[in-house]
C-alpha positions in Angstrom: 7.5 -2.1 3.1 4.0 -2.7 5.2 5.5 -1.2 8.3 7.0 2.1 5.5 3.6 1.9 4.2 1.2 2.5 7.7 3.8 4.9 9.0 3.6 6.7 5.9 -0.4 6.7 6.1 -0.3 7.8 9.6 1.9 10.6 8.8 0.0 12.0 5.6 -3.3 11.3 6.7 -4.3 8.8 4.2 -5.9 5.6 4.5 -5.7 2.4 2.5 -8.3 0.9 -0.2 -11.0 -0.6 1.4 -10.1 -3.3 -1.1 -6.5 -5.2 1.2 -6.1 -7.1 -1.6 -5.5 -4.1 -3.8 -2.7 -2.7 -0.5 -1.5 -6.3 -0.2 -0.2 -6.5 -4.4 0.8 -2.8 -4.5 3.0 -3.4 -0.9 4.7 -6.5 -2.7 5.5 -4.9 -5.5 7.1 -2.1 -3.9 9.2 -4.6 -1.5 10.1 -6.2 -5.1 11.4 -3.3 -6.3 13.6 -2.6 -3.7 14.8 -6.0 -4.0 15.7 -6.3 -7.0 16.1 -2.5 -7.8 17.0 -1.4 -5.1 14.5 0.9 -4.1 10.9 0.6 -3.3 10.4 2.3 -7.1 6.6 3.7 -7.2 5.1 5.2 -10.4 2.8 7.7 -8.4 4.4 11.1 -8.9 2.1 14.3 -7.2 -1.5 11.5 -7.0 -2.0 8.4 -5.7 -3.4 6.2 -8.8 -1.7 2.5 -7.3 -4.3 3.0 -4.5 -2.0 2.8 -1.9 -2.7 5.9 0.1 -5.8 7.2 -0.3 -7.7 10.8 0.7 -10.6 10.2 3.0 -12.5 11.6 0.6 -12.0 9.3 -2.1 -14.9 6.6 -2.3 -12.2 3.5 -2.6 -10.8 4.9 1.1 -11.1 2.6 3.5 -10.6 2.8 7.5 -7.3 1.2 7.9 -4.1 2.7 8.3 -2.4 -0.9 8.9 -2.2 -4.4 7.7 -0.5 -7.4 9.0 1.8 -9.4 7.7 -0.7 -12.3 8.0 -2.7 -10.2 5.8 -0.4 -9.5 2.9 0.8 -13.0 3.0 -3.1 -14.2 2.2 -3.7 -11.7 0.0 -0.8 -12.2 -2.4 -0.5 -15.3 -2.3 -1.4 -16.1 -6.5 1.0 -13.2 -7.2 
């Protein structure tokens, strides 16, 4: 789901919260999903709202397009 995730920020021009914890539990959540439901299920319909992939514009936008596994490991790791 990370690598889904940048490619899918890279092609819509989107960036991630500038808060990776935030990326990090929505990311694990969407791997769980497809797991056990077997798809990455997401509740966002025509708007973001998770925070996942956000418009430049939007003051929670960070810079990053990417995280790394070592990241997401960190991050969720109380989750």
């Amino acid at each position: 789901m990370r690598k889904f995730s940048e490619q899918y920020a890279r092609r819509s021009g989107t960036y991630f919260c500038v808060d990776k914890g935030v990326t990090s539990v929505v990311i694990k959540g969407l791997a769980e999903h497809k797991d056990t439901l077997g798809a990455p299920l997401c509740p966002c319909r025509k708007e973001c709202h998770c925070m996942l992939f956000l418009t430049p514009d939007n003051d929670f936008a960070g810079k990053d397009q990417e995280i790394s596994s070592e990241e997401l490991k960190e991050l969720t790791v109380n989750f």
